[in-house]
Residue, then its C-alpha position, 0 to 999 in steps of 0.5 A: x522503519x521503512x524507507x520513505x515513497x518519494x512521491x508525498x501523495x504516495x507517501x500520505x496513502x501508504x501512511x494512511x494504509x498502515x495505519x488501517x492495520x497494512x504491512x509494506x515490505x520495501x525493495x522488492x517488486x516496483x517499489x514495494x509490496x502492500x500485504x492487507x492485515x489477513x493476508x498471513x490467512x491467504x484472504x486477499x492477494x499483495x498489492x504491488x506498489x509501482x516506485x515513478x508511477x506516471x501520475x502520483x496522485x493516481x497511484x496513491x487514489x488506487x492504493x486508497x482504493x485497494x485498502x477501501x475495497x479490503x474487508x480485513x482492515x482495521x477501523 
């Protein structure tokens, strides 16, 4: 179990990241680091997840964004 983003918009899209086949490791660089389902192969880099972004909706449309962008997640 992971710790919860304080931020519910960031919350929601992690959610929705992780239910595409993302993994999120917690505590570490900002907040937390998001790994896209081929990144065991080196296929995309990790997304780092910033803790007290300025604007929370803007952080969780560009975790949207990268999980969009990614040809490796799950349907």
């Amino acid at each position: 179990m992971r710790a919860k983003h304080p931020k519910k918009p960031i919350e929601a899209a992690l959610e929705r990241a992780e239910s595409q086949g993302f993994r999120l490791e917690t505590n570490r660089a900002h907040w937390g680091i998001l790994y896209c389902p081929g990144s065991e192969a080196g296929k995309c880099p990790p997304f780092s997840v910033n803790g007290s972004p300025r604007n929370a909706e803007n952080e969780a449309k560009r975790i949207d964004r990268f999980v969009t962008r990614c040809p490796h997640r799950k349907p």
